[in-house]
Steps between C-alpha positions, in 0.01 A plus 500: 500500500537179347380337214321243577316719825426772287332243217263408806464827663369627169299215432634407167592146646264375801757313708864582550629153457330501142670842452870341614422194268415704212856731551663168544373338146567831318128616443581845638718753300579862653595771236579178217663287723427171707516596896579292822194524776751717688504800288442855618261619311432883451313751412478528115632150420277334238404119592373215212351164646425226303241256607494252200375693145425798726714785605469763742683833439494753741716844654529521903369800564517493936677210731320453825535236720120497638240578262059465509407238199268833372862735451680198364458548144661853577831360529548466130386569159451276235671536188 
């Protein structure tokens, strides 16, 4: 799945645009590094997002493409 679906499948971005925008200006890293919207992302990779002074790490735990807002959060684990 990609990127920027999986950031708004899993809720940790509301909108997918925001979630391309954010790959695009380098605010999403996947195991250290900066990634493109268009990445694969996998089981086990761990994702950091940074939304100003704040930043989001977390571990993909399941890729789904449809998901309930309740079993969201059960995509990943924050680190």
């Amino acid at each position: 799945m990609r990127l920027d679906k999986y950031l708004k499948v899993s809720r940790l971005i509301k909108r997918r645009t925001v979630a391309n925008e954010a790959c695009d200006s380098e605010r999403v890293f996947v195991n250290g590094r900066p990634a493109k919207a268009s990445y694969d992302v996998k089981v086990g990779d761990k994702l950091e997002l940074h939304f100003g002074a704040r930043t989001l790490a977390v571990e993909v735990l399941a890729v789904a493409e449809a998901v309930r807002k309740d079993d969201a959060s059960a995509m990943y684990r924050e680190l």
